[in-house]
C-alpha positions as CSV (number, residue, x, y, z in Angstrom):
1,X,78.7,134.7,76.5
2,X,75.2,133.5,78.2
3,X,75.9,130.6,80.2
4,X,72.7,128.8,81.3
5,X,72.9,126.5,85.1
6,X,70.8,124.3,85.1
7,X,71.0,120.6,87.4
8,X,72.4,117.9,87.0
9,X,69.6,115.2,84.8
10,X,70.0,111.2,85.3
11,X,68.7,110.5,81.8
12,X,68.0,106.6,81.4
13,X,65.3,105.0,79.6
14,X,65.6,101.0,78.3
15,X,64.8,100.0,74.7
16,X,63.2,96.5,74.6
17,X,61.9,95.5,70.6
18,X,62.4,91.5,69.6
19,X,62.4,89.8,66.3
20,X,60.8,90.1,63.3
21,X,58.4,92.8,64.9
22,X,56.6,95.4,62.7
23,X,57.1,98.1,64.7
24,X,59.2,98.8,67.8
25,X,58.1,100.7,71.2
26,X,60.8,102.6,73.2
27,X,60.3,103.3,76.6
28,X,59.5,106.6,77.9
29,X,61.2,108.4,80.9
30,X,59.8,111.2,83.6
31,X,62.1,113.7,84.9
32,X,60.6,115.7,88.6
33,X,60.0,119.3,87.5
34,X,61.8,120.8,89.9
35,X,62.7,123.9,88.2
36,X,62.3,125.6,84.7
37,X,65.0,127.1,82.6
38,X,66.1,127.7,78.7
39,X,69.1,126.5,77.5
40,X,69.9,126.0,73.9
41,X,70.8,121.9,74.2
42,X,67.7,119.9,73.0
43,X,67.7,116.6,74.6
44,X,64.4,115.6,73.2
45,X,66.0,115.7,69.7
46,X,68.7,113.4,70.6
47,X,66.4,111.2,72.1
48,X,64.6,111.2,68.9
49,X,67.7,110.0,67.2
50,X,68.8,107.5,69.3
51,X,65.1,106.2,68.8
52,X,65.2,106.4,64.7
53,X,68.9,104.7,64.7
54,X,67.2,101.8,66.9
55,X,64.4,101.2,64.7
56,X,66.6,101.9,61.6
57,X,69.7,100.6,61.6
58,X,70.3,98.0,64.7
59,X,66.6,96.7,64.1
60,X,68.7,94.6,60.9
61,X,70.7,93.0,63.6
62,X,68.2,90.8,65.1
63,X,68.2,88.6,62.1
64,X,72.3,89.0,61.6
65,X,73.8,85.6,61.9
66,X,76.1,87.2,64.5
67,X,73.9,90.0,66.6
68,X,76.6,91.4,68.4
69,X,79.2,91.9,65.6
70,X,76.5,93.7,63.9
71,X,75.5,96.1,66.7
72,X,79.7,97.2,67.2
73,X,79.4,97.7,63.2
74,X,76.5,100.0,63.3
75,X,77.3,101.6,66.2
76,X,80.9,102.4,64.8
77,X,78.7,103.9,61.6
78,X,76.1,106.0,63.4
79,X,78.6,108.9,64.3
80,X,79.8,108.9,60.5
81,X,76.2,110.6,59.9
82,X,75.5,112.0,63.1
83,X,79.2,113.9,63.8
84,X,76.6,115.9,66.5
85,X,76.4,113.0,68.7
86,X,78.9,110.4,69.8
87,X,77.6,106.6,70.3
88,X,79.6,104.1,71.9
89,X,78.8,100.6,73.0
90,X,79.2,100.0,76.8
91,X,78.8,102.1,79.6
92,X,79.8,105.7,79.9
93,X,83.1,104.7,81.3
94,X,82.2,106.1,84.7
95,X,84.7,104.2,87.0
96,X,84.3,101.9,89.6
97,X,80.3,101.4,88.9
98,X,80.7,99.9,85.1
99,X,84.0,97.9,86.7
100,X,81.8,96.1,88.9
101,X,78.5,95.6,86.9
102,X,80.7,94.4,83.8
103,X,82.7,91.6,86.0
104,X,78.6,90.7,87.1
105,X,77.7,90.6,83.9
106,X,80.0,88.2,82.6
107,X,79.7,85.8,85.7
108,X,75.7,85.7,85.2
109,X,76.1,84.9,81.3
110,X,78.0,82.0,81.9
111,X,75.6,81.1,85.0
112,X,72.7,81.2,82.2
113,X,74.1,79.3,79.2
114,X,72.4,76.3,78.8
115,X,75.9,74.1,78.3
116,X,77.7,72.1,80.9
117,X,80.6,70.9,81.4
118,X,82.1,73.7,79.6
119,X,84.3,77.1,80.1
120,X,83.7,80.3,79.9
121,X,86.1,83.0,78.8
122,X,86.0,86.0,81.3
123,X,87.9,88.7,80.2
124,X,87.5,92.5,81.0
125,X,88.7,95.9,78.8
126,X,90.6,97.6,81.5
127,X,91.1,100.3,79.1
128,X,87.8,101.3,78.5
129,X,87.2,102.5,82.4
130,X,88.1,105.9,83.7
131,X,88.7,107.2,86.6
132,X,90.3,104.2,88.1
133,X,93.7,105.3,90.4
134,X,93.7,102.4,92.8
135,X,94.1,98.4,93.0
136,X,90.8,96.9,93.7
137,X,89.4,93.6,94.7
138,X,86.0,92.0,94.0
139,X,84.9,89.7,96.6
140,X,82.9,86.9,96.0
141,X,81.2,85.5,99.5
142,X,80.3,82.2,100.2
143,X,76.4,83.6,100.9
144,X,76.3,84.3,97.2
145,X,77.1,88.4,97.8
146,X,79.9,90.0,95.5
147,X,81.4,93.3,97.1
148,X,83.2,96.1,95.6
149,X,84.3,99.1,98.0
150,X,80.8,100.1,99.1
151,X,78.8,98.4,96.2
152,X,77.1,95.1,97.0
153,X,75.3,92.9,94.6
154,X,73.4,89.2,95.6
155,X,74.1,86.3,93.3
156,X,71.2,83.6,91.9
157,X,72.6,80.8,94.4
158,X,75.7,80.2,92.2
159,X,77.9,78.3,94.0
160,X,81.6,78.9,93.4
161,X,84.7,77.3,93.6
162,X,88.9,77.2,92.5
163,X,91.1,74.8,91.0
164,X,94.3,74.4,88.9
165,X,91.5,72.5,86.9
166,X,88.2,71.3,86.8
167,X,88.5,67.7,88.9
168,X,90.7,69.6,91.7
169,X,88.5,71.6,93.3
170,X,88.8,73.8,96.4
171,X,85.7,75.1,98.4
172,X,86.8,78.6,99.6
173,X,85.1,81.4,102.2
174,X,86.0,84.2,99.4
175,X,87.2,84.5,96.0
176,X,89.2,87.5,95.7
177,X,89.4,89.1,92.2
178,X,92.2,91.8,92.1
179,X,92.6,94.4,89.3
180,X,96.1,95.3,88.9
181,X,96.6,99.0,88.9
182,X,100.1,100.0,87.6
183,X,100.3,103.7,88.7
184,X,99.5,105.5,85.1
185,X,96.5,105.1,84.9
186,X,96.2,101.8,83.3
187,X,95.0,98.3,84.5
188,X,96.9,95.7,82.5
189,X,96.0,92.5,84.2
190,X,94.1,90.8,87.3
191,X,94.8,88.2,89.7
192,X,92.9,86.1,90.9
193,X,93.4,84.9,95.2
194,X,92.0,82.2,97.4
195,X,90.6,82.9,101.0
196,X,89.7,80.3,103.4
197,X,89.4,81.6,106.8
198,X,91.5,84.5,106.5
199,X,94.0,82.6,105.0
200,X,95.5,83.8,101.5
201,X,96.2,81.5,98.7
202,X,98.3,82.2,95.9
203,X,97.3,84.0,93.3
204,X,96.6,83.2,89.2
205,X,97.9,85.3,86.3
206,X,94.7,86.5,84.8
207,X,95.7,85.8,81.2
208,X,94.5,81.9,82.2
209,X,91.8,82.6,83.9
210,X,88.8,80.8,83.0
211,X,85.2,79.9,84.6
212,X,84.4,76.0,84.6
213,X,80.5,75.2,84.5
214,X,79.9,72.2,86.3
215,X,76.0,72.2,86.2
216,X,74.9,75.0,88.4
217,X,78.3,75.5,89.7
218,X,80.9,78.1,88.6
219,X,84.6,77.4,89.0
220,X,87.4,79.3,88.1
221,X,90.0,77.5,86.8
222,X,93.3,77.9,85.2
223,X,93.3,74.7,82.4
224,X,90.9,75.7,79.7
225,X,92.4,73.1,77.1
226,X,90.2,70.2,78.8
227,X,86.9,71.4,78.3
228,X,84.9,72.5,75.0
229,X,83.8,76.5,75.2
230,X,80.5,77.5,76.3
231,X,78.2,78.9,74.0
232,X,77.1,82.0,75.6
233,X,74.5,84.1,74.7
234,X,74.8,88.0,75.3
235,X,71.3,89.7,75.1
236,X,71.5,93.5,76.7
237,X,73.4,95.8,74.9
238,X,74.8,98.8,77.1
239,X,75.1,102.2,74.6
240,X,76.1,105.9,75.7
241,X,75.2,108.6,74.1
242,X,77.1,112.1,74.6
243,X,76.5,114.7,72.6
244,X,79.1,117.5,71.6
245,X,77.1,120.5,73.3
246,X,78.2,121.4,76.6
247,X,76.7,122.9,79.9
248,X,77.3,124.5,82.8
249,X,75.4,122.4,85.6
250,X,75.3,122.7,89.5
251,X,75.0,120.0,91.8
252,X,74.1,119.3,95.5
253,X,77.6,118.5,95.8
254,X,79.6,120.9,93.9
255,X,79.1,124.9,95.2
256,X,80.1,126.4,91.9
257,X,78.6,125.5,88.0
258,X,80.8,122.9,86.4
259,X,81.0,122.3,82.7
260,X,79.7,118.7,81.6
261,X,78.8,116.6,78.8
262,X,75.4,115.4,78.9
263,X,74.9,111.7,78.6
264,X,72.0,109.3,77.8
265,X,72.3,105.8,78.7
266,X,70.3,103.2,77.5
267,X,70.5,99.6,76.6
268,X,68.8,96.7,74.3
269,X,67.2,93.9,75.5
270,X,67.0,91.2,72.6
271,X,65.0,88.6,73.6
272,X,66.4,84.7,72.9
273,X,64.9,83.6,70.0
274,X,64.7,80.4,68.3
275,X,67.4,80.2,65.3
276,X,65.5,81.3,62.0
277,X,63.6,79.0,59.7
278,X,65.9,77.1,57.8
279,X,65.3,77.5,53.9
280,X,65.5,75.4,50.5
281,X,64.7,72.2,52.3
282,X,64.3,68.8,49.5
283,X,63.9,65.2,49.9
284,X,65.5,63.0,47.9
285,X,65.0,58.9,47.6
286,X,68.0,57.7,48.4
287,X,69.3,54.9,45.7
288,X,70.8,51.5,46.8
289,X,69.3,51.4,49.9
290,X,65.7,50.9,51.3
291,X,63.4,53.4,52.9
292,X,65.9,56.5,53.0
293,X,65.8,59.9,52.3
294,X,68.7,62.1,51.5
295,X,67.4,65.7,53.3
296,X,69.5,68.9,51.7
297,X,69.0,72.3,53.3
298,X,70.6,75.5,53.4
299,X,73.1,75.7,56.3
300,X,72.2,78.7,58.7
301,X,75.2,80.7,60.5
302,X,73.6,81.5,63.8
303,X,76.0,82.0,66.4
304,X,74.8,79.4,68.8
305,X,72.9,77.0,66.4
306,X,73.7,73.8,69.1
307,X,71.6,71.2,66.7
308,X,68.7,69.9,63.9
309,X,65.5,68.5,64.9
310,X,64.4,66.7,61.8
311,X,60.7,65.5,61.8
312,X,58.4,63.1,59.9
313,X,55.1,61.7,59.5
314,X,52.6,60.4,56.9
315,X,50.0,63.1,58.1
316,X,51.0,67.0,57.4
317,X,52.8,69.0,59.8
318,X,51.6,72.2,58.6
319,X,49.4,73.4,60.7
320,X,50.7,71.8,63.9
321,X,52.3,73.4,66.8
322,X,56.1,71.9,66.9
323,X,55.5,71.4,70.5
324,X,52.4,68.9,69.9
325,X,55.1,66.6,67.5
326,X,57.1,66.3,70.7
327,X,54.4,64.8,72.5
328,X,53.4,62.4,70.0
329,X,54.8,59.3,68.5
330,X,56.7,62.1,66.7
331,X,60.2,62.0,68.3
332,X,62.3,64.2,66.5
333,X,65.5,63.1,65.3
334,X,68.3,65.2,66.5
335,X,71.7,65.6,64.8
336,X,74.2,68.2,66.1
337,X,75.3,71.0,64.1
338,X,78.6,70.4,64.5
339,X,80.3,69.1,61.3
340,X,83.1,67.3,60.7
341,X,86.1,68.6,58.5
342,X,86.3,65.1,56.6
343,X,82.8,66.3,55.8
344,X,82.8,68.7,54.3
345,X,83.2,69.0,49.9
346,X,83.3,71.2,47.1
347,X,80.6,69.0,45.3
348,X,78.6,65.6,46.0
349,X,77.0,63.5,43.3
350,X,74.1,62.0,45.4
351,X,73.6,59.3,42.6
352,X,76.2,56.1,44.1
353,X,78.4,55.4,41.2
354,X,80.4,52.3,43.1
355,X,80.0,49.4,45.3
356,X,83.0,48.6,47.5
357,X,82.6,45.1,48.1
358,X,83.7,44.0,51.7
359,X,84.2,40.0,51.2
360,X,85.0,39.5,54.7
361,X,82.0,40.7,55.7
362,X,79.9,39.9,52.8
363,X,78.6,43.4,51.9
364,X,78.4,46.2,49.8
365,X,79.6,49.9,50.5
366,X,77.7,52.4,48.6
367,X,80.3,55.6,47.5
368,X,79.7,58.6,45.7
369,X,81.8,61.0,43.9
370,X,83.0,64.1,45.9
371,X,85.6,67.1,45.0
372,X,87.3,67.7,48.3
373,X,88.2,71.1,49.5
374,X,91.3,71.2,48.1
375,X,89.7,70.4,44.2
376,X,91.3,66.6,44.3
377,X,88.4,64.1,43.6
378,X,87.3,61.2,45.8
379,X,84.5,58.9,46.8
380,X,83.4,58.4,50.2
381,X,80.6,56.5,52.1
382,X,77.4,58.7,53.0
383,X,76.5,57.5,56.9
384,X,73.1,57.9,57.9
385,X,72.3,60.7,60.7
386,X,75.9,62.3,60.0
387,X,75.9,66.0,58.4
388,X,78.0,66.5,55.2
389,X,78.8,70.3,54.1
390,X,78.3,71.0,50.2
391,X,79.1,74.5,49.1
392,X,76.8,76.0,51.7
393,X,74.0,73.1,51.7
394,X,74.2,70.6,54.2
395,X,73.3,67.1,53.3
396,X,71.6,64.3,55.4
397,X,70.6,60.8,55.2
398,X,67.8,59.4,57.4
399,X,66.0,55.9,57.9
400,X,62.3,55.9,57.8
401,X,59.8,52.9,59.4
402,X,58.4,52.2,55.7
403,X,58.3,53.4,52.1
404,X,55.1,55.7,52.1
405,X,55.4,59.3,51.4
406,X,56.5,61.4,54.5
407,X,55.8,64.9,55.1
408,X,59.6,66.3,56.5
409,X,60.1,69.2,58.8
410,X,63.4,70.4,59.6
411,X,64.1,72.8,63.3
412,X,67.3,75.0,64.1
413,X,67.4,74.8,68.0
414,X,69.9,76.5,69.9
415,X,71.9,76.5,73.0
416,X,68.8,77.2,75.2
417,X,66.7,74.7,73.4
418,X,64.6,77.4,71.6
419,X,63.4,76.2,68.3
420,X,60.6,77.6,66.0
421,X,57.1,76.9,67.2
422,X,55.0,77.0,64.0
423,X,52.6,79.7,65.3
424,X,54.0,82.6,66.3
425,X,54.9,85.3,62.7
426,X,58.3,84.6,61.3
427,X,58.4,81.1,63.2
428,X,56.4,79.3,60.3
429,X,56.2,75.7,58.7
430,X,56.6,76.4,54.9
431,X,56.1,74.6,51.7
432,X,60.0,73.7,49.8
433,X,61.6,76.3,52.4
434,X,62.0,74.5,55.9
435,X,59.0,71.9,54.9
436,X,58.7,69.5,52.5
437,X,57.2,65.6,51.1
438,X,59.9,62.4,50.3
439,X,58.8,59.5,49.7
440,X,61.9,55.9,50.0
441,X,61.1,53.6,47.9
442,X,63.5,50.0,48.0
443,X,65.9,50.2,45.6
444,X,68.4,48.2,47.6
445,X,69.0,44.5,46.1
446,X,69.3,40.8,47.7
447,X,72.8,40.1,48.8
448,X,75.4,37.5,46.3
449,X,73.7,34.1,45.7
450,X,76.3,31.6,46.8
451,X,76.3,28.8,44.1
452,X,77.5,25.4,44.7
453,X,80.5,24.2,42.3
454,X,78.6,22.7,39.4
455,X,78.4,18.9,38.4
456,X,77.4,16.9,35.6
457,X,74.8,14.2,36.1
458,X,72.5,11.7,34.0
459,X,69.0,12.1,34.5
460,X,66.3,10.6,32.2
461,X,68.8,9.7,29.5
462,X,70.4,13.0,29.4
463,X,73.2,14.4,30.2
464,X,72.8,17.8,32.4
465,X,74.9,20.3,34.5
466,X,72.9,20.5,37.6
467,X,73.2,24.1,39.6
468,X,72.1,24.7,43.3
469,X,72.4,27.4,45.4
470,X,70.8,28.8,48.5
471,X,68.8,31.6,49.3
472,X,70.7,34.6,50.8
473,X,69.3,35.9,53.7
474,X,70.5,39.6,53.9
475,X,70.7,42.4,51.6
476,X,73.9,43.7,49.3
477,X,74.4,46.3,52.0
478,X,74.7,43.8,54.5
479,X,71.4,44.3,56.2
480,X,68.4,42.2,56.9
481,X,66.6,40.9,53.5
482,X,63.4,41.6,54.6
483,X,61.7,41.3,50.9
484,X,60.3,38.2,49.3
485,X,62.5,36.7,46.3
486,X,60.1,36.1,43.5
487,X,62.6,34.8,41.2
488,X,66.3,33.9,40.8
489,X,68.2,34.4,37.1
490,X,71.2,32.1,36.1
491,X,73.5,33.4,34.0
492,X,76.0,31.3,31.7
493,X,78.4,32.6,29.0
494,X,81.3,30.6,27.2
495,X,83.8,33.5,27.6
496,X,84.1,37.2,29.5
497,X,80.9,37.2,31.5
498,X,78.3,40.1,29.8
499,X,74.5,38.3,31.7
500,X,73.7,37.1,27.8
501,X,72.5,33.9,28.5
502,X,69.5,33.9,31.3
503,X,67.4,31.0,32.6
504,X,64.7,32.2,35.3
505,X,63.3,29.9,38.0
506,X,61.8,30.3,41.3
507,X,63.2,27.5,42.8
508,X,67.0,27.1,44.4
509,X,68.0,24.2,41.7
510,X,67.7,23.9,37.9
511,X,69.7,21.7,35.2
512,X,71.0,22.7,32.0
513,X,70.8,20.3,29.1
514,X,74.2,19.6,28.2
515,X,73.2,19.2,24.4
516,X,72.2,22.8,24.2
517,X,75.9,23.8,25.3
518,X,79.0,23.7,22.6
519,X,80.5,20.5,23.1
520,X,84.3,20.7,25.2
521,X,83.8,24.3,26.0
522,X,84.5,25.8,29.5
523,X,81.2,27.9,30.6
524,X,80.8,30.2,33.6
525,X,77.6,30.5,35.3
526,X,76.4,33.0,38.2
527,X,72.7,33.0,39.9
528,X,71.3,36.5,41.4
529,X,68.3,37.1,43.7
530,X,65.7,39.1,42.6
531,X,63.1,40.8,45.0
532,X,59.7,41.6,45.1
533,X,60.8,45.0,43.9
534,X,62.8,44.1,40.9
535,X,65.9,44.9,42.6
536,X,68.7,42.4,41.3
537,X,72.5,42.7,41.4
538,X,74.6,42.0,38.9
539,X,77.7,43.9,38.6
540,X,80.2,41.5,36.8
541,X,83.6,42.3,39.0
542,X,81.8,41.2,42.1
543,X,79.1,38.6,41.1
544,X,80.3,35.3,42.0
545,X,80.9,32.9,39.1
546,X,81.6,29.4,39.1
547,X,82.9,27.3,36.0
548,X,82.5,24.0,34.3
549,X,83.9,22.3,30.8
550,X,81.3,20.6,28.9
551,X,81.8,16.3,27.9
């Protein structure tokens, strides 16, 4: 058998592409020409299809809701086609090194998130190193250095402390992480110990071990109910590549060829991007109730979607950078993504179909017919600036200055405040998707006219039932009446109240002849506000009536 010995090749190269890109560049690699020899192995084909299964097949997973489920699923699916070349996520399970860099790793993610007050999980795979056959202790120094047996690595001025939790604190001189190694080759659990000059602490089961972010200060702490998780964003992707051929190679440090596996490391850098463009955006005018919109979208799934920015403005957005409505009178209006489960519906008839009347607090609640999760039917009150959940579209009701027509823009932003800027390709403004016009008009009604009990007086020889009233001063909803009343309507009937009978007047007193009433007959009268809209309310079970029999 022809054995070819060849040395040993560091084979590395790193594979940057971002979002939405139409086409991808890998990075190339130089290798010292040192010698020249044949060997059957063709490591410029592999590379070649490592290169085609980037483009291919993980490319998809920068516009997954979730980027890292989809790489481990791909990756898991790449050796079911290439049986010639086995692809795993993470390092090459070399020891010590991936050990160290991996515990890094996970410290510096939660040092970049851009939530605070928050925990981290940190949580290694003790199984997936090799070559482990000792207990071993990461050292974090108070100058920011972490140590490892001989490997040394300088933090980003990240100061770190201990506590049982996150308001009892302990500034230390070290802060020893010890792997537990239980003598068959597997490492089941860590510790975590306390130094302060020389002095050791007691250690923490690793199974509640959690990192506390405090602003720019990482703690590790043992509550983690306390504190909300932080949303951290993982953006390089380790891979090794080994393929089934093997070789005979000689080293500097080895005096006879050894067979090995060759393996080809490289990693993915995905760039944070904003959350995509959010889709099927429509503005609704919102009844009962003066100068709202009701704003319906499709709900995105990105994994750290943190909030909406929602803008508006009588001049078009289109062609503006999002950054420029920032500056301007533009404020965005910001709603958090987070919804609440009494929120969230089967269905939601956005026409109101009942006013619960509050008599208390003179005013009306608006509620509209929802089928809860669980199919029973119900009506609720729809709050401005508070997201409701509607079979995958999410519903919103905002206030707007006046009832014009407003050009609407709604942003995904997430954790690190990157939203969609309007200029770059994919990050666009667009017509009915995540842009679109609503225009509020005042549909909303003057609040109950309170009538005075009604009397019957003489005047001019006749005999009259005189009515007086006031002028209310808020809206049905309770709010500020900020309308004109051009009119007021009084009602009368003899028997169930059906607004038959109508007298119209602009002033706040009228009399009704009593000769054009039925004699000894007990008649009901009611007076509503109407505005300079033509918004009047009248519905009979809440109207306020008062009553008077006839000489």
């Amino acid at each position: 058998m022809n054995k070819k010995i060849i040395y040993l090749i560091l084979f590395t190269t790193l594979i940057v592409f971002i979002r939405g890109a139409t086409e991808i560049k890998v990075g190339t690699y130089s290798i010292n020409p040192s010698f020249t020899t044949t060997v059957d192995y063709n490591i410029i084909g592999d590379y070649q299809t490592l290169t085609d299964e980037v483009k291919n097949n993980l490319l998809p997973c920068l516009s997954s809701d979730n980027i890292a489920d989809c790489i481990n699923l791909r990756t898991t699916q790449f050796e079911l086609t290439h049986p010639e070349l086995s692809l795993s996520q993470g390092s090459c399970k070399n020891g010590i090194n991936d050990l160290f860099y991996d515990f890094i790793e996970q410290y510096e993610l939660c040092a970049a998130t851009a939530d605070n007050d928050c925990v981290c999980d940190f949580t290694l795979d003790f199984t997936h190193y090799q070559n482990l056959d000792q207990e071993y202790k990461i050292k974090l120094s108070k100058d920011q250095s972490v140590t490892l047996n001989q490997l040394t690595y300088n933090l980003e001025n990240i100061p770190s402390y201990t506590g049982d939790n996150p308001s009892e604190l302990t500034e230390r001189e070290y802060i020893d992480y010890f792997i537990k190694y239980n003598g068959d080759n597997t490492f089941d659990s860590a510790k975590l110990g306390l130094e302060i000059n020389n002095w050791f602490d007691a250690e923490w089961d690793y199974n509640t071990m959690t990192i506390y972010k405090n602003n720019d200060e990482l703690i590790f702490v043992k509550d983690t109910n306390s504190k909300p998780k932080c949303a951290v964003t993982k953006n390089i992707f380790k891979f090794c590549a080994t393929p089934t051929t093997q070789l005979y190679v000689a080293n500097q440090y080895s005096s006879l060829p050894q067979l090995f596996s060759p393996q080809i490391k490289f990693a993915l850098f995905m760039d944070d991007l904003p959350p995509r463009p959010i889709k099927d955006l429509n503005a609704y005018d919102r009844q009962k109730s003066d100068k709202h919109l009701i704003l319906e979208w499709g709900k995105l799934n990105d994994q750290d979607l943190k909030y909406y920015s929602i803008y508006y403005s009588k001049i078009s957005l289109i062609n503006s950078k999002i950054e420029n409505h920032k500056l301007s009178t533009l404020i965005p209006l910001d709603i958090t993504s987070n919804i609440k489960d009494e929120n969230k519906f089967k269905t939601m008839d956005l026409t109101p179909v009942e006013c619960d009347y509050n008599q208390a607090e003179s005013k009306c609640t608006f509620l509209y017919s929802v089928i809860q999760l669980d199919d029973t039917p119900d009506r609720i009150e729809l709050k401005d600036n508070e997201l409701y959940e509607i079979n995958g579209k999410l519903i919103l009701s905002i206030h707007l200055p006046t009832n014009e027509q407003y050009n609407v823009a709604i942003t995904a932003v997430d954790a690190a405040d990157n939203e969609i800027n309007n200029e770059d390709d994919n990050q666009k403004l667009t017509q009915s998707q995540n842009y679109n016009q609503g225009t509020p008009t005042d549909t909303l009604a003057p609040n109950l006219v309170n009538l005075d009990p009604p009397t019957i007086k003489t005047k001019n020889g006749n005999q009259v039932i005189e009515l007086m009233w006031s002028q209310p001063t808020t809206n049905i909803d309770g709010t500020l009446l900020t309308d004109s009343i051009t009119s007021y309507k009084v009602y009368y009937e003899k028997d169930s109240f059906e607004f038959s009978n109508q007298i119209s007047t602009m002033d706040t007193t009228i009399d009704i002849n009593v000769n054009t009433l039925e004699s000894g007959a007990e008649y009901h009268f009611a007076v509503t506000a109407v505005d300079q809209d033509n918004n009047e309310f009248k519905e009979k079970n809440i109207i306020m009536t008062k009553s008077i029999t006839t000489p």
